[in-house]
Residue, then its C-alpha position, 0 to 999 in steps of 0.5 A: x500500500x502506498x503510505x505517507x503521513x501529513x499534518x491536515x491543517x482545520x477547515x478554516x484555514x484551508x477555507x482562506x487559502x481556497x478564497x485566495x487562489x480562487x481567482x486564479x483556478x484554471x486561469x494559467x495553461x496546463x496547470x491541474x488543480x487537485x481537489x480540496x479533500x487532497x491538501x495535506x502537509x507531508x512530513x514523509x512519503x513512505x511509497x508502497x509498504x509491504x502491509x507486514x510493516x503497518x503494525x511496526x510503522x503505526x507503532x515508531x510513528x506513535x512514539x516520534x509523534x508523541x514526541x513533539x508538541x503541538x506547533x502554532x503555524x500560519x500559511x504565509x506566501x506561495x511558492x513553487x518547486x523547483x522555482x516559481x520561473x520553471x515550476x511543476x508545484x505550486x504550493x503555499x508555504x509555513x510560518x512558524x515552526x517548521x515543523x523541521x524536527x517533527x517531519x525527521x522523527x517521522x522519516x526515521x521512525x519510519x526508516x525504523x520500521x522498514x518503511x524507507x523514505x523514497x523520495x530522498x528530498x530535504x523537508x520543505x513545509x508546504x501545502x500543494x495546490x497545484x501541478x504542471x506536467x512540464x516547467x510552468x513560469x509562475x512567477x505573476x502567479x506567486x506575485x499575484x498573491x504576495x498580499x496573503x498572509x493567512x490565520x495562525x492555527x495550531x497542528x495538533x495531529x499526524x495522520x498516516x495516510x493511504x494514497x489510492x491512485x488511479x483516474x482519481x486519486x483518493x486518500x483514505x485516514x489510516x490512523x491519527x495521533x495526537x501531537x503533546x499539549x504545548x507547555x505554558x511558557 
Protein backbone atom coordinates (compact mmCIF):
# COMPACT_ATOMS: atom_id res chain seq x y z
CA UNK A 1 0.00 0.00 0.00
CA UNK A 2 1.05 3.35 -0.60
CA UNK A 3 1.64 5.50 2.75
CA UNK A 4 2.50 8.77 3.75
CA UNK A 5 1.91 10.70 6.64
CA UNK A 6 0.70 14.64 6.87
CA UNK A 7 -0.29 17.32 9.17
CA UNK A 8 -4.35 18.34 7.65
CA UNK A 9 -4.39 21.78 8.98
CA UNK A 10 -8.68 22.68 10.09
CA UNK A 11 -11.03 23.66 7.56
CA UNK A 12 -10.97 27.19 8.11
CA UNK A 13 -7.74 27.96 7.11
CA UNK A 14 -7.92 25.59 4.12
CA UNK A 15 -11.15 27.79 3.63
CA UNK A 16 -8.73 31.01 3.41
CA UNK A 17 -6.49 29.52 1.11
CA UNK A 18 -9.32 28.32 -1.31
CA UNK A 19 -10.60 32.40 -1.18
CA UNK A 20 -7.22 33.33 -2.10
CA UNK A 21 -6.13 31.11 -5.22
CA UNK A 22 -9.80 31.13 -6.18
CA UNK A 23 -9.48 33.96 -8.78
CA UNK A 24 -6.52 32.03 -10.43
CA UNK A 25 -8.02 28.44 -10.79
CA UNK A 26 -7.99 27.37 -14.08
CA UNK A 27 -6.51 30.67 -15.23
CA UNK A 28 -2.89 29.75 -16.11
CA UNK A 29 -2.43 26.82 -19.07
CA UNK A 30 -1.56 23.33 -18.22
CA UNK A 31 -1.52 23.59 -14.50
CA UNK A 32 -4.25 20.86 -12.65
CA UNK A 33 -5.53 21.85 -9.61
CA UNK A 34 -6.05 18.76 -7.25
CA UNK A 35 -9.44 18.57 -5.35
CA UNK A 36 -9.54 20.45 -1.87
CA UNK A 37 -10.14 16.84 0.06
CA UNK A 38 -6.11 16.01 -1.19
CA UNK A 39 -4.41 19.17 0.66
CA UNK A 40 -2.28 18.00 3.24
CA UNK A 41 1.38 18.91 4.74
CA UNK A 42 3.71 15.76 4.04
CA UNK A 43 6.05 15.12 6.66
CA UNK A 44 7.05 11.90 4.79
CA UNK A 45 6.38 9.70 1.68
CA UNK A 46 6.99 6.29 2.52
CA UNK A 47 5.71 4.88 -1.18
CA UNK A 48 4.33 1.34 -1.04
CA UNK A 49 4.94 -0.66 2.10
CA UNK A 50 4.52 -4.07 2.34
CA UNK A 51 1.10 -4.26 4.64
CA UNK A 52 3.74 -6.84 7.23
CA UNK A 53 5.39 -3.19 8.16
CA UNK A 54 1.91 -1.35 9.30
CA UNK A 55 1.56 -2.95 12.76
CA UNK A 56 5.92 -1.52 13.39
CA UNK A 57 5.01 1.72 11.39
CA UNK A 58 1.97 2.62 13.38
CA UNK A 59 3.94 1.73 16.43
CA UNK A 60 7.57 4.05 15.81
CA UNK A 61 5.38 6.81 14.03
CA UNK A 62 3.08 6.94 17.60
CA UNK A 63 6.28 7.22 19.55
CA UNK A 64 8.07 10.10 17.17
CA UNK A 65 4.52 11.91 17.03
CA UNK A 66 4.09 11.85 20.92
CA UNK A 67 7.46 13.24 20.86
CA UNK A 68 6.72 16.71 19.57
CA UNK A 69 4.44 19.48 20.94
CA UNK A 70 1.74 20.56 19.23
CA UNK A 71 3.14 23.64 16.78
CA UNK A 72 1.32 27.25 16.21
CA UNK A 73 1.93 27.71 12.45
CA UNK A 74 0.32 30.37 9.71
CA UNK A 75 0.17 29.97 5.99
CA UNK A 76 2.23 32.93 4.74
CA UNK A 77 3.11 33.35 0.92
CA UNK A 78 3.47 30.82 -2.23
CA UNK A 79 5.95 29.43 -3.99
CA UNK A 80 6.97 26.73 -6.07
CA UNK A 81 9.30 23.73 -6.95
CA UNK A 82 11.65 23.85 -8.43
CA UNK A 83 11.21 27.59 -8.98
CA UNK A 84 8.35 29.86 -9.46
CA UNK A 85 10.13 30.69 -13.29
CA UNK A 86 10.32 26.69 -14.06
CA UNK A 87 7.65 25.33 -11.72
CA UNK A 88 5.91 21.99 -11.89
CA UNK A 89 4.37 22.73 -7.95
CA UNK A 90 2.52 25.29 -6.98
CA UNK A 91 2.22 25.40 -3.15
CA UNK A 92 1.57 27.72 -0.13
CA UNK A 93 4.32 27.85 2.39
CA UNK A 94 4.59 27.88 6.64
CA UNK A 95 5.44 30.30 9.08
CA UNK A 96 6.24 29.25 12.48
CA UNK A 97 7.51 26.25 13.45
CA UNK A 98 8.86 24.44 10.51
CA UNK A 99 7.58 21.54 11.54
CA UNK A 100 11.51 20.59 10.71
CA UNK A 101 12.37 18.20 13.85
CA UNK A 102 8.74 16.66 13.52
CA UNK A 103 8.93 15.93 9.54
CA UNK A 104 12.55 13.89 10.53
CA UNK A 105 11.05 11.93 13.95
CA UNK A 106 8.82 10.72 11.23
CA UNK A 107 11.22 9.86 8.43
CA UNK A 108 13.42 7.94 11.00
CA UNK A 109 10.74 6.41 12.76
CA UNK A 110 9.57 5.48 9.70
CA UNK A 111 13.39 4.01 8.31
CA UNK A 112 12.98 2.00 11.90
CA UNK A 113 10.13 0.07 10.78
CA UNK A 114 11.05 -0.92 7.25
CA UNK A 115 9.03 1.87 5.74
CA UNK A 116 12.12 3.78 3.87
CA UNK A 117 11.64 7.02 2.84
CA UNK A 118 11.71 7.02 -1.03
CA UNK A 119 11.57 10.39 -2.37
CA UNK A 120 15.38 11.20 -0.62
CA UNK A 121 14.15 15.12 -0.92
CA UNK A 122 15.03 17.51 2.00
CA UNK A 123 11.76 18.60 4.20
CA UNK A 124 10.15 21.58 2.83
CA UNK A 125 6.90 22.68 4.65
CA UNK A 126 4.09 23.41 2.16
CA UNK A 127 0.63 22.79 1.32
CA UNK A 128 0.47 21.72 -2.90
CA UNK A 129 -2.44 23.49 -4.54
CA UNK A 130 -1.12 22.66 -7.92
CA UNK A 131 0.70 20.75 -10.67
CA UNK A 132 2.08 21.19 -14.23
CA UNK A 133 3.29 18.28 -16.35
CA UNK A 134 6.04 20.33 -17.58
CA UNK A 135 8.22 23.63 -16.38
CA UNK A 136 5.40 26.35 -15.99
CA UNK A 137 6.67 30.29 -15.46
CA UNK A 138 4.67 31.14 -12.42
CA UNK A 139 6.10 33.90 -11.35
CA UNK A 140 2.98 36.52 -11.76
CA UNK A 141 1.08 33.75 -10.03
CA UNK A 142 3.17 33.80 -6.89
CA UNK A 143 3.49 37.68 -7.11
CA UNK A 144 -0.35 37.78 -7.71
CA UNK A 145 -0.50 36.56 -4.11
CA UNK A 146 2.20 38.45 -2.49
CA UNK A 147 -0.77 40.05 -0.04
CA UNK A 148 -1.76 36.71 1.58
CA UNK A 149 -0.73 36.04 4.98
CA UNK A 150 -3.18 33.62 6.46
CA UNK A 151 -4.66 32.66 10.40
CA UNK A 152 -2.26 31.08 12.78
CA UNK A 153 -3.63 27.65 13.71
CA UNK A 154 -2.23 25.08 15.75
CA UNK A 155 -1.24 21.45 14.16
CA UNK A 156 -2.12 19.00 16.88
CA UNK A 157 -2.13 15.57 14.84
CA UNK A 158 -0.36 13.41 12.41
CA UNK A 159 -2.25 11.14 10.01
CA UNK A 160 -0.98 8.06 8.33
CA UNK A 161 -2.23 8.47 5.20
CA UNK A 162 -3.27 5.69 2.20
CA UNK A 163 -2.82 7.10 -1.20
CA UNK A 164 -5.45 5.12 -3.82
CA UNK A 165 -4.48 6.41 -7.22
CA UNK A 166 -5.68 5.97 -10.42
CA UNK A 167 -8.14 8.43 -12.74
CA UNK A 168 -8.76 9.81 -9.26
CA UNK A 169 -6.57 9.80 -6.54
CA UNK A 170 -8.42 9.04 -3.37
CA UNK A 171 -6.65 9.44 0.46
CA UNK A 172 -8.09 7.47 2.97
CA UNK A 173 -7.10 8.13 7.04
CA UNK A 174 -5.28 5.09 8.42
CA UNK A 175 -4.99 6.14 11.79
CA UNK A 176 -4.30 9.91 13.76
CA UNK A 177 -2.08 10.66 16.52
CA UNK A 178 -2.30 13.39 18.68
CA UNK A 179 1.00 15.68 18.78
CA UNK A 180 1.65 16.70 23.32
CA UNK A 181 -0.07 19.55 24.63
CA UNK A 182 2.19 22.51 24.09
CA UNK A 183 3.88 23.80 27.66
CA UNK A 184 2.91 27.07 29.10
CA UNK A 185 5.95 29.40 28.76
Amino acid sequence: MRLFAAVVPPARVLDELERAIAPHVGQVPGLRWPERATWHITLGFFGEVPESVLPELETRLARAVRRHEALDVAFTGFGAFSSPRRARVFWAGLSGDPMTRLADSVRAGARRAGAAQTDGKRFHPHLTLARARAETDLRPLVESLAWFSGSPWRAESVRLVRSHQGAHVRYESLTEWALAPSRPD
